[in-house]
C-alpha positions in Angstrom: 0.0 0.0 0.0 1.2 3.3 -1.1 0.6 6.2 1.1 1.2 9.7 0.2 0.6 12.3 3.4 1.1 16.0 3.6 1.8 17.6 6.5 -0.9 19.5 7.1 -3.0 18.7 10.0 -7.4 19.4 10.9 -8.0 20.4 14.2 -12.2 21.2 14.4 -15.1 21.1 16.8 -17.6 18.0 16.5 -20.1 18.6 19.3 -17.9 19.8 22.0 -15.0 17.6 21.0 -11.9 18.8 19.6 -10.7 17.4 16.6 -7.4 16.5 15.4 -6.9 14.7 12.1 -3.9 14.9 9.6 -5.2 15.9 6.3 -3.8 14.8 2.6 -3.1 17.0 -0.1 -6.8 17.4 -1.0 -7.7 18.7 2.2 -9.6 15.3 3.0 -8.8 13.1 6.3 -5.8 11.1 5.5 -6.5 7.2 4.1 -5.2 5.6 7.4 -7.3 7.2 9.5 -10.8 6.0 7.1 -9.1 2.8 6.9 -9.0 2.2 10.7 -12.4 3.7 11.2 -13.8 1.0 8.5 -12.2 -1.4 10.8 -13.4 0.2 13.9 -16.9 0.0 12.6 -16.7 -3.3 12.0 -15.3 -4.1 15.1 -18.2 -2.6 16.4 -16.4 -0.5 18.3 -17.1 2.7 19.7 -17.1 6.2 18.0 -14.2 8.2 19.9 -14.9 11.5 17.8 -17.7 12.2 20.3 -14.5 11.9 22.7 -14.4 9.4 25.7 -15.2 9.7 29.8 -11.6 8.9 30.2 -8.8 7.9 28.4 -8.5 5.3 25.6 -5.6 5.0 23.3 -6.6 2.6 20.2 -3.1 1.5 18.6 -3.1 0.0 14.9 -0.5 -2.2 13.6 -1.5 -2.2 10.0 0.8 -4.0 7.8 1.6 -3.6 4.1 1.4 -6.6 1.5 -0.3 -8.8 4.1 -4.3 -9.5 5.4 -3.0 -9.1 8.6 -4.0 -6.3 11.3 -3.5 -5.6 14.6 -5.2 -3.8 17.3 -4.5 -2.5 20.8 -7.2 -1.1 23.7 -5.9 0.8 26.4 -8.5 2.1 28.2 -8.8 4.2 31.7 -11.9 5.5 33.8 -11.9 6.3 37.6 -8.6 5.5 37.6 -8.9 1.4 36.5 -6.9 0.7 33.5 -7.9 -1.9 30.8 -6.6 -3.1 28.0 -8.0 -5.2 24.8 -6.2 -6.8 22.2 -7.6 -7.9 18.3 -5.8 -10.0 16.0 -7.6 -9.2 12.3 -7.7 -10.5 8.8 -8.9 -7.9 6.5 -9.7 -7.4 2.9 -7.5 -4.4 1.0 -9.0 -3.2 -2.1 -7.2 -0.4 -3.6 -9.9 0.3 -6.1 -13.0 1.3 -3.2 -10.3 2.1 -0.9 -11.7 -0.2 1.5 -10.5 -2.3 4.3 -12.8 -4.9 4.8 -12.7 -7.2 8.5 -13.0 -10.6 7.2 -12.1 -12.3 10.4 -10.8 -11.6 14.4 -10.1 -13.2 17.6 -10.3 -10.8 20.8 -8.6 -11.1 24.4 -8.4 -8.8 27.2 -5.1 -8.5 28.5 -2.7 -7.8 31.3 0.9 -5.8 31.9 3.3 -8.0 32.7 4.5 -5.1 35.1 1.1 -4.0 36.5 -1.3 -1.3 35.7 0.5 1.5 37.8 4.3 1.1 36.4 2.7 0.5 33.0 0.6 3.0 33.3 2.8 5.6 34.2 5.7 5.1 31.9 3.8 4.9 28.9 2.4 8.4 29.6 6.1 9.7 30.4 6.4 8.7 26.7 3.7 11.6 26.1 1.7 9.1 23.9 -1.6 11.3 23.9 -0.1 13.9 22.8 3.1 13.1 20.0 2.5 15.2 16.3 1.4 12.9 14.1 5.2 12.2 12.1 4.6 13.9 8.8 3.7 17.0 10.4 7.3 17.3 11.8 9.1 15.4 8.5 11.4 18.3 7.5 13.4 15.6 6.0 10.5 14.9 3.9 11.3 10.8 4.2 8.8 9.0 2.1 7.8 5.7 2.7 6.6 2.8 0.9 5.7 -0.6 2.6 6.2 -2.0 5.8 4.3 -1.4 8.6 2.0 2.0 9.4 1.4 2.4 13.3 -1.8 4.3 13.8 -2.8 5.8 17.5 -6.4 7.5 18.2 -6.5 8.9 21.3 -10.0 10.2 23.4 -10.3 11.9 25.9 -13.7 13.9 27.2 -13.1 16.5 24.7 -11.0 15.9 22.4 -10.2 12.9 19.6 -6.7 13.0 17.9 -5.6 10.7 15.4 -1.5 10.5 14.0 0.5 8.1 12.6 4.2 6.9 12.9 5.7 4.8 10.0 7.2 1.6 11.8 11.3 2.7 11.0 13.2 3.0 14.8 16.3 4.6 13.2 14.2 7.7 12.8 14.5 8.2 16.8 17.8 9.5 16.1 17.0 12.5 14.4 13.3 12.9 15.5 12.8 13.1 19.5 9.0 12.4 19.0 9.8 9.3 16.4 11.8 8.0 19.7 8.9 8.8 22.6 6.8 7.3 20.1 8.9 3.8 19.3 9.6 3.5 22.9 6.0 3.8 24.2 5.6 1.0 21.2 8.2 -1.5 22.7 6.6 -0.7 26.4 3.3 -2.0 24.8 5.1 -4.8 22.6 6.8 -6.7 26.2 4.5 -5.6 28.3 1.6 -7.6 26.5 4.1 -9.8 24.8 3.0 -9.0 21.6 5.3 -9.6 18.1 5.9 -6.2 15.6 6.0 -8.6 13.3 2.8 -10.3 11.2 3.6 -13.6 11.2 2.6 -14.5 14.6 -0.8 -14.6 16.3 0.5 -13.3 19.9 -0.9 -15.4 22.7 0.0 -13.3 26.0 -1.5 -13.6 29.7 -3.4 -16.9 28.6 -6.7 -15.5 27.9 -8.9 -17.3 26.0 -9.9 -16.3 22.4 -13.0 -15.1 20.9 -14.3 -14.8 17.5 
């Protein structure tokens, strides 16, 4: 899948939430973010542009050249952390510019650390509030395939949505790229969970459900 992004971003009012959407060169919401809300529709999942009573922090692997998605839940309200994991086949078609669910499994999940240590150093990361990466590009890097890491964060009133191409060297020259990568890995060992496609990741030994 070839992606082209500019950097401009949408910031707006729905209702009384603030939005915050990267826009394309046509002034339109960028293709990864109506990709994943395809997929959160069909996950039946709820709207977070009518913001959250909390925090929640949806984090989308979605891999180039492969059916293979995954999806990450973090969720807080009165201070009780939760998190949800989805491991998703879905349909690309370049031609609709659709991303069609064909098939999940679902598990609720645990830090191997606890929710307070978690927690906490994940947010030291500032993961609600990184730029979304091509706004800060002044390199202008362009990438083709591989993996697109996708983050939609809610809170009461606002909903942001940004995106970090899956390519750790860039936390050398970009101190956002590295907050970003390392909040990634926090996620990736805390909930044992593979950056790479080829495994279905089976952490804290909850069952499965389609």
């Amino acid at each position: 899948m070839l992606l082209t992004v500019s950097a401009a971003c949408n910031t707006r009012r729905f209702n009384k939430t603030v939005i915050d959407i990267p826009k394309d060169s046509n002034g339109k919401f960028i293709l990864m973010y109506d990709l994943d809300l395809q997929k959160d529709h069909a996950l039946k999942l709820q709207d977070l542009q009518h913001g959250y009573d909390g925090i929640q922090i949806r984090i989308w692997y979605d891999y180039s050249l492969t059916d293979v998605r995954k999806l990450v839940i973090l969720k807080c309200r009165k201070n009780r952390w939760d998190a949800e994991y989805y491991y998703v086949h879905a349909d690309w078609k370049y031609q609709s510019l659709r991303d069609s669910v064909t098939s999940y499994t679902h598990r609720n999940m645990v830090p191997a650390s606890g929710w307070n240590v978690f927690s906490k150093t994940l947010l030291s990361h500032q993961i609600l509030t990184l730029p979304d990466f091509f706004s800060i590009n002044n390199k202008n890097i362009t990438f083709t395939d591989g993996l697109s890491c996708n983050i939609e964060v809610a809170t009461k009133n606002k909903f942001r949505f940004y995106t970090y191409t899956y390519a750790p060297s860039l936390a050398k020259d970009y101190w956002q790229a590295k907050d970003f990568f390392e909040a990634l890995d926090l996620v990736n060992k805390e909930f044992n969970i593979s950056i790479t496609h080829l495994t279905e990741d089976k952490s804290n030994n909850a069952p499965y459900h389609r």
